[in-house]
N, C-alpha and C positions, 0 to 999 in steps of 0.2 A: 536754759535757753542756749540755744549753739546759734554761732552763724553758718550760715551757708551759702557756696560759692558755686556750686553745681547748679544745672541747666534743671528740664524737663516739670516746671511748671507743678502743679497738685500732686499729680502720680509721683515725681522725683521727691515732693516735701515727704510725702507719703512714705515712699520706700527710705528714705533717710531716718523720720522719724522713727521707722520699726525697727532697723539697727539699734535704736539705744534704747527702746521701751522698755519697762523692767516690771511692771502691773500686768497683772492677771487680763484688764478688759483695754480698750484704747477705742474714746469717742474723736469723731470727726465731723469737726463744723467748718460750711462754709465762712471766710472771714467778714462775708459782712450779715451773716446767720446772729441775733441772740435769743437764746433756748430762754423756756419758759423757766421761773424759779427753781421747780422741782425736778427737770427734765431728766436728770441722770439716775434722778431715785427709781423712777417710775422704769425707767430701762433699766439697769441692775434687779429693778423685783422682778423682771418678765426675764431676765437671764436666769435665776435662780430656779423660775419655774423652768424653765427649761437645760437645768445643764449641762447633757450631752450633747448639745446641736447649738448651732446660732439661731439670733433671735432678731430677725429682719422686722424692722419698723421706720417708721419716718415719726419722728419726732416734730408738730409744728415748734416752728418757731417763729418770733418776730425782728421783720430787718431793721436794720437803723434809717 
């Protein structure tokens, strides 16, 4: 976890965050987003099927 003192809202968390990402994939939920149990398996299997290109999906999820 880092703190952060910069401006610009999701886009800026976003561009900060991929400065230090160090994984192969990187998910992004909204903060008041919670993904189903298995939500990351099921997106990593449909990456794998595909992995020259991205693999656009929306994941339901349920909010609090």
């Amino acid at each position: 976890m880092i703190e952060r003192t910069g401006t610009g809202g999701k886009a800026g968390v976003l561009n900060d965050a991929l400065k230090i990402a160090q994984g192969e994939y990187l998910a992004v939920y909204d903060a008041d987003a919670m993904p189903e149990e298995h939500a990351l398996y099921f997106l990593i299997k449909q990456i794998l099927r595909n992995p020259r290109g991205t693999v656009p999906c929306q994941v339901d999820s349920l909010k609090k």
